[in-house]
C-alpha positions as CSV (number, residue, x, y, z in Angstrom):
1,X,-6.1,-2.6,-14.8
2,X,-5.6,-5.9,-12.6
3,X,-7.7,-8.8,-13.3
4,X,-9.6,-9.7,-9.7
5,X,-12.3,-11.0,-7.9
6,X,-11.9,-8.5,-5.5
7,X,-15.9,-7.3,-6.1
8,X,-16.6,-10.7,-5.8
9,X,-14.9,-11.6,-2.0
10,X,-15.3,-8.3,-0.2
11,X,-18.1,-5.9,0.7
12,X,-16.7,-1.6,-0.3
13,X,-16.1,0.0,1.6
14,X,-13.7,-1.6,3.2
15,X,-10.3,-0.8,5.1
16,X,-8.1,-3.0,4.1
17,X,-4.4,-3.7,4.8
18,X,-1.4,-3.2,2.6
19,X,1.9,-4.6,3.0
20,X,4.6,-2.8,1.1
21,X,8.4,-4.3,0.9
22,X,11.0,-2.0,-0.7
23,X,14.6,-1.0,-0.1
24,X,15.5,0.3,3.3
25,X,15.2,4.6,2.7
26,X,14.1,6.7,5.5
27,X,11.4,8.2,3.3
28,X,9.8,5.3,2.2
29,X,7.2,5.5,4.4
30,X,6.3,9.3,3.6
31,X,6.4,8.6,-0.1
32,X,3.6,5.7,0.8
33,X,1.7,7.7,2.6
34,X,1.7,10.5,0.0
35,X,0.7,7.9,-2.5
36,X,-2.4,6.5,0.1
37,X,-3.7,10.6,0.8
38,X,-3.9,11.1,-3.5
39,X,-6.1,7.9,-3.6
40,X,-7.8,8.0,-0.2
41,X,-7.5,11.2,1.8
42,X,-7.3,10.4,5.5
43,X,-5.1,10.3,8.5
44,X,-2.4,7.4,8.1
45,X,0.1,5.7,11.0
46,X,2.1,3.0,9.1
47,X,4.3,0.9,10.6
48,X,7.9,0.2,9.2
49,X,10.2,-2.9,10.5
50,X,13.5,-3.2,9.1
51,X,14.7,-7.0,7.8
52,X,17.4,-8.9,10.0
53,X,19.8,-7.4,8.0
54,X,18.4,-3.2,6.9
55,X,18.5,-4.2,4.1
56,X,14.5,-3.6,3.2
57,X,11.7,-2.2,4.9
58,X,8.3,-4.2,5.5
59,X,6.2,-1.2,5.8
60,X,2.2,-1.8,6.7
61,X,-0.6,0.7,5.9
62,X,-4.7,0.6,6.3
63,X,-6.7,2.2,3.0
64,X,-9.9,2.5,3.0
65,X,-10.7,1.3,-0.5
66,X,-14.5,1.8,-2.4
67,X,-14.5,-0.5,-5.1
68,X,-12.8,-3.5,-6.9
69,X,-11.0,-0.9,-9.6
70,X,-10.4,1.8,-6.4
71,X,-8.0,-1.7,-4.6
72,X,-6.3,-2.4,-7.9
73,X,-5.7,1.5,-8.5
74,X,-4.4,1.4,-5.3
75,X,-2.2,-1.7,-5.8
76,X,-0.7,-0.6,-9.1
77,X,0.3,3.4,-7.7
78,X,1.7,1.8,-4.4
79,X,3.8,-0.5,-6.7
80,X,5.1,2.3,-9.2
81,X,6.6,3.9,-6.0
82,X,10.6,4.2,-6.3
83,X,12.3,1.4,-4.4
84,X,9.2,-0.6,-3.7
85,X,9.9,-4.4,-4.7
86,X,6.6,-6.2,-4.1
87,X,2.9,-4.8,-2.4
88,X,1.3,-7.8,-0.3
């Protein structure tokens, strides 16, 4: 698990905003979604610019998150997703 002070700064529940960056794939979206419903059931409308170039994918998503561990869990899974480079 992820050392944070996430308990410490924010009040749970809490929606909070995720910023995903990965390689430019037409499902990337869907996979991320399918990631956020297995952590956080609920009804999800991400939105996905490309880079100047198409290269990647900037691809933002609201998760309601419960707890300090639930934000890192969420982190870590959304990370471990195939063509994801960084979550923000």
């Amino acid at each position: 698990m992820l050392e944070t002070n996430f308990g410490e700064l924010m009040e749970f529940p809490n929606s909070c905003p995720f910023k995903v960056i990965g390689t430019a794939d037409d499902t990337l979206a869907d996979r991320i979604v399918a990631v956020a419903q297995q952590l956080a059931p609920g009804d999800y409308a991400p939105t996905v610019k490309a880079s100047s170039k198409g290269t990647y994918y900037a691809i933002s998503i609201r998760i309601t998150v419960t707890s300090k561990e639930h934000i890192e869990q969420v982190y870590t899974d959304l990370a471990a997703i195939e063509g994801v480079n960084r979550v923000l």
